[in-house]
TIDREN-265104 format. One record per residue (C-alpha): residue number from 1; residue in one letter; chain; x, y, z. Coordinates in steps of 0.1 Angstrom, whole numbers, plus 5000, padded with zeros to 4 digits. Layout:
N
<r><num>NUM</num><residuo>A</residuo><cadena>A</cadena><c1>X</c1><c2>Y</c2><c3>Z</c3></r>
...
***
This chain:
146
<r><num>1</num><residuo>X</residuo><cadena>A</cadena><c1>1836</c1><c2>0637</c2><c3>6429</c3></r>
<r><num>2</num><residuo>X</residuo><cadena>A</cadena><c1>1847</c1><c2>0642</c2><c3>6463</c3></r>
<r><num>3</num><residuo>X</residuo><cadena>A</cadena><c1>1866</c1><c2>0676</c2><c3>6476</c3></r>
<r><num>4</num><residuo>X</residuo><cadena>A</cadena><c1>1902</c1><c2>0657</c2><c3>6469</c3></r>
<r><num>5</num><residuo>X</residuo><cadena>A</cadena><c1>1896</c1><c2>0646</c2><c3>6432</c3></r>
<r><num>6</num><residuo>X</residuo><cadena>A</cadena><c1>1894</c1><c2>0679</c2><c3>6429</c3></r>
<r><num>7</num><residuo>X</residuo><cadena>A</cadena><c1>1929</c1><c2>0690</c2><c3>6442</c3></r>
<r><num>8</num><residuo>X</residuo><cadena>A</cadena><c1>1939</c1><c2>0666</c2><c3>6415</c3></r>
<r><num>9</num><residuo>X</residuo><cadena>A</cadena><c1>1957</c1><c2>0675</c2><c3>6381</c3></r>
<r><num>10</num><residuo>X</residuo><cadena>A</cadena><c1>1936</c1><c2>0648</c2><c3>6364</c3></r>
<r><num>11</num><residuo>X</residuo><cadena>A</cadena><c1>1906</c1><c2>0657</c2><c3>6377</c3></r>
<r><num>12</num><residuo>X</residuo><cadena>A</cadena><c1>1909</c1><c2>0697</c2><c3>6362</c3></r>
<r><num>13</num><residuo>X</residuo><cadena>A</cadena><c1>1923</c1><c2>0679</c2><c3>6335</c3></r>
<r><num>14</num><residuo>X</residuo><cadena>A</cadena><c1>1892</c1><c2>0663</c2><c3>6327</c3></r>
<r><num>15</num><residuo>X</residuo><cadena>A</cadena><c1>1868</c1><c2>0689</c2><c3>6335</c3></r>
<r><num>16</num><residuo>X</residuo><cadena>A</cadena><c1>1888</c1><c2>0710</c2><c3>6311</c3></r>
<r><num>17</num><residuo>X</residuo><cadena>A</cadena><c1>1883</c1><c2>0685</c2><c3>6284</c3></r>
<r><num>18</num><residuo>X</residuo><cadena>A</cadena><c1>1847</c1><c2>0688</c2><c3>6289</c3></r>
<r><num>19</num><residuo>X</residuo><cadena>A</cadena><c1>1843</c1><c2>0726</c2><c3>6289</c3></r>
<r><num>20</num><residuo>X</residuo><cadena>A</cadena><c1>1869</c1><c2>0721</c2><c3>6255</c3></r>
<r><num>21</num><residuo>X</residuo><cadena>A</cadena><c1>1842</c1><c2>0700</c2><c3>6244</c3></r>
<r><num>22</num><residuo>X</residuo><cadena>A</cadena><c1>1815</c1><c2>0724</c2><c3>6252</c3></r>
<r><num>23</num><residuo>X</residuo><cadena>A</cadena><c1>1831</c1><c2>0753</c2><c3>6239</c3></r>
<r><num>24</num><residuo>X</residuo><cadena>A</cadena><c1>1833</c1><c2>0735</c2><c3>6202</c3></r>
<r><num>25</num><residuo>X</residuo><cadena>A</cadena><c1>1799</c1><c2>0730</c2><c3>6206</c3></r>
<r><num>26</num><residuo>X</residuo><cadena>A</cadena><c1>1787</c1><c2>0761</c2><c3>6219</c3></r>
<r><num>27</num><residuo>X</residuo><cadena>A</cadena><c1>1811</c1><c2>0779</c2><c3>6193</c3></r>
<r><num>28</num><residuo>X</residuo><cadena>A</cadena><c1>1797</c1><c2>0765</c2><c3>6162</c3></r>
<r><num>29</num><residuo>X</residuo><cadena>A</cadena><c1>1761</c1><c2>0775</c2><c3>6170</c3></r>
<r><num>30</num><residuo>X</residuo><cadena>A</cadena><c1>1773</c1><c2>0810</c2><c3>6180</c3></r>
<r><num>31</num><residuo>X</residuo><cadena>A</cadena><c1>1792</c1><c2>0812</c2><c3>6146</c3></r>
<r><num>32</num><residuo>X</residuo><cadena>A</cadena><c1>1771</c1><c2>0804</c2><c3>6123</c3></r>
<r><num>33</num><residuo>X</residuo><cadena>A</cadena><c1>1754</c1><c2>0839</c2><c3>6115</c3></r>
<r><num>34</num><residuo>X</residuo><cadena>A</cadena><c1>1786</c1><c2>0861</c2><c3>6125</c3></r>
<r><num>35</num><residuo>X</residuo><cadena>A</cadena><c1>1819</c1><c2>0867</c2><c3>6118</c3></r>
<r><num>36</num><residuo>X</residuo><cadena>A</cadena><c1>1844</c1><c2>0843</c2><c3>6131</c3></r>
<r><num>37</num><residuo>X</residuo><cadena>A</cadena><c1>1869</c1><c2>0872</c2><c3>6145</c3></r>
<r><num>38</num><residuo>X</residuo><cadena>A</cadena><c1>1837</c1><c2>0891</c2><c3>6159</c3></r>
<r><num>39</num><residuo>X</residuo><cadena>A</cadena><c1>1829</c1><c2>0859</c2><c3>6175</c3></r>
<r><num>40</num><residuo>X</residuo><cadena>A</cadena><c1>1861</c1><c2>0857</c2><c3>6187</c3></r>
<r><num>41</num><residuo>X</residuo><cadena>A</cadena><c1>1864</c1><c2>0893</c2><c3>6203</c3></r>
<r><num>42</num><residuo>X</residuo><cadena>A</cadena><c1>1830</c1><c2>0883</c2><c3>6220</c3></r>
<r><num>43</num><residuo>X</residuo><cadena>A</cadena><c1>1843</c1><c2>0850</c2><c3>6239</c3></r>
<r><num>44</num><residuo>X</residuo><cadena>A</cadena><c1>1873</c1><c2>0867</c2><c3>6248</c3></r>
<r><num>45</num><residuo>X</residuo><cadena>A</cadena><c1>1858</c1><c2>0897</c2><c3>6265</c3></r>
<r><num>46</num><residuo>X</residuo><cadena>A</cadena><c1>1835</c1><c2>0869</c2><c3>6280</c3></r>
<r><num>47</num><residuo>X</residuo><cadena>A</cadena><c1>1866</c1><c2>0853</c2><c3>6290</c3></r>
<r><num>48</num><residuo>X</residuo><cadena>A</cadena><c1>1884</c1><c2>0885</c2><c3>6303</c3></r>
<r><num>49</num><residuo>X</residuo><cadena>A</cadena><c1>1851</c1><c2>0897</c2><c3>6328</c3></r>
<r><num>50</num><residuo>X</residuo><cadena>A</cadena><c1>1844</c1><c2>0862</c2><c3>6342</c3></r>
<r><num>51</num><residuo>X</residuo><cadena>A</cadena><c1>1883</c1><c2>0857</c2><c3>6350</c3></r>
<r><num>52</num><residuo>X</residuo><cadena>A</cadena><c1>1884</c1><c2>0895</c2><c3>6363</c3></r>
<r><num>53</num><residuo>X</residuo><cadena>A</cadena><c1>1851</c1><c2>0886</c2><c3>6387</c3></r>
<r><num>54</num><residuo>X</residuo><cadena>A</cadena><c1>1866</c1><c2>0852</c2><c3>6399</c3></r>
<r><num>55</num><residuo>X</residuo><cadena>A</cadena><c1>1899</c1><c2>0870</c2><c3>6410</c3></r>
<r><num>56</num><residuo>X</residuo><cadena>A</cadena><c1>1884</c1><c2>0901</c2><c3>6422</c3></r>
<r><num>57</num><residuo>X</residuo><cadena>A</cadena><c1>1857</c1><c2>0877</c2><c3>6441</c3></r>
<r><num>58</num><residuo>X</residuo><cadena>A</cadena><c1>1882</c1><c2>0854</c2><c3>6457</c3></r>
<r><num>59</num><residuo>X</residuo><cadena>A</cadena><c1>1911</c1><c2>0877</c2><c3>6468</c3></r>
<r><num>60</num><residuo>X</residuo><cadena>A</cadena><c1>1936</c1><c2>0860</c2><c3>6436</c3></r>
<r><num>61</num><residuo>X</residuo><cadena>A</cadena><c1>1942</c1><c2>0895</c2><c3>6419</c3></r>
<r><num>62</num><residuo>X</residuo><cadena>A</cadena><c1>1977</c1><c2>0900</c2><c3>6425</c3></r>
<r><num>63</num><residuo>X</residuo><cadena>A</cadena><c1>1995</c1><c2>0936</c2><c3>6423</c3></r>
<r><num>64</num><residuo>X</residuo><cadena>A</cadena><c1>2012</c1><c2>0937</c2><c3>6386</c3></r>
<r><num>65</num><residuo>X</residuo><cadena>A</cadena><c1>2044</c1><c2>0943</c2><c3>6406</c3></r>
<r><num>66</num><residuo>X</residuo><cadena>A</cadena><c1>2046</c1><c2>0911</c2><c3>6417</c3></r>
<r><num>67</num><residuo>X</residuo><cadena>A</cadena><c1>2049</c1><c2>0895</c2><c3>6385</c3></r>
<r><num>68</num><residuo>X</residuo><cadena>A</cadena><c1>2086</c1><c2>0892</c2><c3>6368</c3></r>
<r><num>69</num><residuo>X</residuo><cadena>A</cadena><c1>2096</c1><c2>0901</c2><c3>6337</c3></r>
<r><num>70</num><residuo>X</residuo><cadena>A</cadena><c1>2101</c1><c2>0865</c2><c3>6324</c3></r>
<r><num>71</num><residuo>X</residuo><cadena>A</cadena><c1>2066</c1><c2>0854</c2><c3>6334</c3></r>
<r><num>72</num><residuo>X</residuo><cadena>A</cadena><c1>2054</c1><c2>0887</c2><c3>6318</c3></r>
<r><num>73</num><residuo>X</residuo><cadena>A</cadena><c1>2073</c1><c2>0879</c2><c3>6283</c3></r>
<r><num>74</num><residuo>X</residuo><cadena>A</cadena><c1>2057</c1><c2>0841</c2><c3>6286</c3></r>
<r><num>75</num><residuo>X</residuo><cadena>A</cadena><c1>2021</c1><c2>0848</c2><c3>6298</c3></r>
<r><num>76</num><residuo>X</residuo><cadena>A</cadena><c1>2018</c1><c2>0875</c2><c3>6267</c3></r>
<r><num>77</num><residuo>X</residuo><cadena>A</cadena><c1>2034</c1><c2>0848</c2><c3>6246</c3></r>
<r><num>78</num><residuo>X</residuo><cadena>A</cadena><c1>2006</c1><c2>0824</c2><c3>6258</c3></r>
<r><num>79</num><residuo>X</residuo><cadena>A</cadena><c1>1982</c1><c2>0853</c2><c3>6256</c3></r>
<r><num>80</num><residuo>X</residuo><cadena>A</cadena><c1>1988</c1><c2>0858</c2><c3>6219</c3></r>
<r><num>81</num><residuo>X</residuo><cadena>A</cadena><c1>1992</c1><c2>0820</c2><c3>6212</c3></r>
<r><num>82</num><residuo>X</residuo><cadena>A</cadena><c1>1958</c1><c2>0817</c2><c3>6225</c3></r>
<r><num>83</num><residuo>X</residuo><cadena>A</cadena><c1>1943</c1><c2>0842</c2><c3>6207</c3></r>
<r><num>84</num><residuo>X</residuo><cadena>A</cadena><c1>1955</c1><c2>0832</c2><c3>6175</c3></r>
<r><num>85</num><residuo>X</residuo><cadena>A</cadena><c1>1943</c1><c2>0794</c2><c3>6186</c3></r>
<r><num>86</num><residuo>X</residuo><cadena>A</cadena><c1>1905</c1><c2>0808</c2><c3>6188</c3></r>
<r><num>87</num><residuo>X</residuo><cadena>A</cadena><c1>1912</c1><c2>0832</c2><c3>6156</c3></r>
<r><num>88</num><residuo>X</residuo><cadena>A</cadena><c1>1915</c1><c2>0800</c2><c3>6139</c3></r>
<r><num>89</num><residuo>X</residuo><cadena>A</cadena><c1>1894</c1><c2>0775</c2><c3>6155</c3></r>
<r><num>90</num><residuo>X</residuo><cadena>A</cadena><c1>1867</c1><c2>0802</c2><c3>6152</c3></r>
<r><num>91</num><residuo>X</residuo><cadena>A</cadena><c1>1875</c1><c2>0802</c2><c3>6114</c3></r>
<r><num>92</num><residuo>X</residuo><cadena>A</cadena><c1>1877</c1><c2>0766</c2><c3>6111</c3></r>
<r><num>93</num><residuo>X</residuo><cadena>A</cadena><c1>1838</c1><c2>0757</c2><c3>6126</c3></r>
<r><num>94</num><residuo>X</residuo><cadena>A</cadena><c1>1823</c1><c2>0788</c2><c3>6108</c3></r>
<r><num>95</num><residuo>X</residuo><cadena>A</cadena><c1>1829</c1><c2>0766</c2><c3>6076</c3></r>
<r><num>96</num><residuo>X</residuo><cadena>A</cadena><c1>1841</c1><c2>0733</c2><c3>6088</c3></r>
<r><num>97</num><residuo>X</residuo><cadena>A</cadena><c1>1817</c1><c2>0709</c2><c3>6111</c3></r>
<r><num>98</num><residuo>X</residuo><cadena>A</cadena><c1>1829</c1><c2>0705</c2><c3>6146</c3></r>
<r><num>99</num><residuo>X</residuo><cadena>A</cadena><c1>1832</c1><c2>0666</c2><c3>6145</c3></r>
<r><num>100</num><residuo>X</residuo><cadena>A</cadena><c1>1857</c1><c2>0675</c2><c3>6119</c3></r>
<r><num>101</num><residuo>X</residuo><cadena>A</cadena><c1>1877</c1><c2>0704</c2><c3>6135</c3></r>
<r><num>102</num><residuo>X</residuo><cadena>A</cadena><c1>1877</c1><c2>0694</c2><c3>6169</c3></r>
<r><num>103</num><residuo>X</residuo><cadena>A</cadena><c1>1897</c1><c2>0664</c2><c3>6159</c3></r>
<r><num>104</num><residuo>X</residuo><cadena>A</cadena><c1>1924</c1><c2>0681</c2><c3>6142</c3></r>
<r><num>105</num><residuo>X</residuo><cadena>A</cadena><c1>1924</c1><c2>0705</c2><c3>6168</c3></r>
<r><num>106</num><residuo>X</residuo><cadena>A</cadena><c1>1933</c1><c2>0679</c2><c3>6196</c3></r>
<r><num>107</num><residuo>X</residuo><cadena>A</cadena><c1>1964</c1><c2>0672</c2><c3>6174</c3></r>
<r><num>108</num><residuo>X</residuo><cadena>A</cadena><c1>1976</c1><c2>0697</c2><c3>6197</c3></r>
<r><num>109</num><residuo>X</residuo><cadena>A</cadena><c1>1977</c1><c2>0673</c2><c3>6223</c3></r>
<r><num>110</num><residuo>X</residuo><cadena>A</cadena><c1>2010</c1><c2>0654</c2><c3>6199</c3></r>
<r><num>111</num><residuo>X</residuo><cadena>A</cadena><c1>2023</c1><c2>0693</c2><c3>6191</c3></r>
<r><num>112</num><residuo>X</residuo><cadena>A</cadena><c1>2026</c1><c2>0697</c2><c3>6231</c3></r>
<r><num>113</num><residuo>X</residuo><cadena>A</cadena><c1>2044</c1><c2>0666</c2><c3>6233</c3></r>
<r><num>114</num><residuo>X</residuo><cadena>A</cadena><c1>2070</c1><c2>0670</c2><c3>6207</c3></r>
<r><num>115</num><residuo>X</residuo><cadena>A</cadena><c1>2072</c1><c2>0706</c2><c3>6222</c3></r>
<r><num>116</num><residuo>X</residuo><cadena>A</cadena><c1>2079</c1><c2>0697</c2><c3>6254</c3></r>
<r><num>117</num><residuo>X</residuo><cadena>A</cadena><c1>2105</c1><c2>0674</c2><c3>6248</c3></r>
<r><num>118</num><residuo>X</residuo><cadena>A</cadena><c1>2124</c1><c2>0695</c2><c3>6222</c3></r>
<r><num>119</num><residuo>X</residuo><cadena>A</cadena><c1>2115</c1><c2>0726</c2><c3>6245</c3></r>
<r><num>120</num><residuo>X</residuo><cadena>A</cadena><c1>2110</c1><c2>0716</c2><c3>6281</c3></r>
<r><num>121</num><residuo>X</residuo><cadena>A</cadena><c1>2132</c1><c2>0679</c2><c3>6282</c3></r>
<r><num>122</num><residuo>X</residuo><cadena>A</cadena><c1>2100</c1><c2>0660</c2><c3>6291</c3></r>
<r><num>123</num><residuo>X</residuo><cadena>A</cadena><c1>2104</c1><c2>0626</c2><c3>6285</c3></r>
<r><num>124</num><residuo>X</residuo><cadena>A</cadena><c1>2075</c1><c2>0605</c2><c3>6283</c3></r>
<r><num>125</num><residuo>X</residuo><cadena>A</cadena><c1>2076</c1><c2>0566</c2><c3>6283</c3></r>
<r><num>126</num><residuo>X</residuo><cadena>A</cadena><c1>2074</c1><c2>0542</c2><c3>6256</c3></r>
<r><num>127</num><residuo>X</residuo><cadena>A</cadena><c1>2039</c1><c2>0537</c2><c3>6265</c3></r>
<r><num>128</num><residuo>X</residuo><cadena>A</cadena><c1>2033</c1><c2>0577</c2><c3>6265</c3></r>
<r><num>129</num><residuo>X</residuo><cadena>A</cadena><c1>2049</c1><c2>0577</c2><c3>6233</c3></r>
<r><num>130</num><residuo>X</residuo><cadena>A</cadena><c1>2028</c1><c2>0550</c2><c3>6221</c3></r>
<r><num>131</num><residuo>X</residuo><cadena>A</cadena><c1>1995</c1><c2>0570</c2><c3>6235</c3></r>
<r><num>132</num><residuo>X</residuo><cadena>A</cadena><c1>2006</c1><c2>0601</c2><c3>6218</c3></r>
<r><num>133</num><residuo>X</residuo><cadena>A</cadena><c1>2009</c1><c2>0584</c2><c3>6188</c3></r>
<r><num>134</num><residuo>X</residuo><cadena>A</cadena><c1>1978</c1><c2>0567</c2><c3>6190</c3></r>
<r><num>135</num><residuo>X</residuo><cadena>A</cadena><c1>1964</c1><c2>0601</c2><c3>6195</c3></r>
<r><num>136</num><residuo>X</residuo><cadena>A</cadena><c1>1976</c1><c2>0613</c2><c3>6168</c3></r>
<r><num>137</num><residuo>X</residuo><cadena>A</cadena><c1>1963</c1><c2>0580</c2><c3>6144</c3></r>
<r><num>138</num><residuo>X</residuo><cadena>A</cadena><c1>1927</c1><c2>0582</c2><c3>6161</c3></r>
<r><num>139</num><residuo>X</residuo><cadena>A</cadena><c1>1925</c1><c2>0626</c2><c3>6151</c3></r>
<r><num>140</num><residuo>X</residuo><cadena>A</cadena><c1>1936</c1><c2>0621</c2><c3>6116</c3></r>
<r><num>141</num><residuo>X</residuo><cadena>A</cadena><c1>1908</c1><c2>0590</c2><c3>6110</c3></r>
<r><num>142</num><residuo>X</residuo><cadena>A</cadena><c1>1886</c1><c2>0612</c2><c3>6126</c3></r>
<r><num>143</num><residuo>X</residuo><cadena>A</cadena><c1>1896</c1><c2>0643</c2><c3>6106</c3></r>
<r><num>144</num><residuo>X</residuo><cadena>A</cadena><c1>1898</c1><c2>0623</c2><c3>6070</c3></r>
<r><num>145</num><residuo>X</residuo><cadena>A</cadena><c1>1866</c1><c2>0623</c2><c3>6047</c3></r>
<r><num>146</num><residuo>X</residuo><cadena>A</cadena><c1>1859</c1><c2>0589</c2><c3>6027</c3></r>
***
């Protein structure tokens, strides 16, 4: 990838997709012989000092002051959403194989859909609708057992 792909949303859209992929993968090994809310505490304080040393390292650590209220309220919201994601996805690949859980995790990908057109007024197309819903069709096949 050149220097522009990566100024692209699709491009750190993609990457994140693989690191989502990774982490599953990475996750179930490092669950199997501890508890899923240790393991939880431990990639989040793994989280917290890389993110502190990338923003301390490039300048990006901005003065708490500068923040407003409302983005406070909705990054602690997305704070505690994301927590509780891990809680459970941490739960779910202790007892569950990952080829199993990942899938019905990505039905997130429909939830932020219907969200952000009830929430946000996004309005994907017919043929985003039909994506979503083919999205949605491809995790549950995935998910089901025969």
């Amino acid at each position: 990838m050149n220097a522009a792909a990566f100024s692209s949303w699709q491009a750190w859209a993609l990457l994140s997709a693989m690191f989502a992929a990774l982490t599953a993968i990475f996750a179930k090994v490092g669950v199997e012989n501890i508890d899923p809310d240790l393991a939880t505490f431990i990639r989040t304080v793994v989280v917290l000092i890389a993110f502190a040393v990338l923003l301390f390292g490039t300048g990006q650590f901005a003065a708490p002051g500068a923040v407003t209220p409302k983005t406070w309220l909705f990054l602690v919201l997305s704070g505690l959403a994301t927590g509780a994601s891990w809680l459970c996805y941490f739960r779910a690949l202790k007892s569950g194989p990952a080829t199993l859980v990942a899938p019905i995790d990505k039905l997130s990908v429909v939830l932020v859909a219907l969200f952000a057109f009830v929430f946000l007024g996004e309005r994907p197309s017919a043929t985003g609708w039909l994506g979503i819903a083919l999205i949605c069709a491809g995790a549950v096949l995935l998910a089901v057992r025969r």
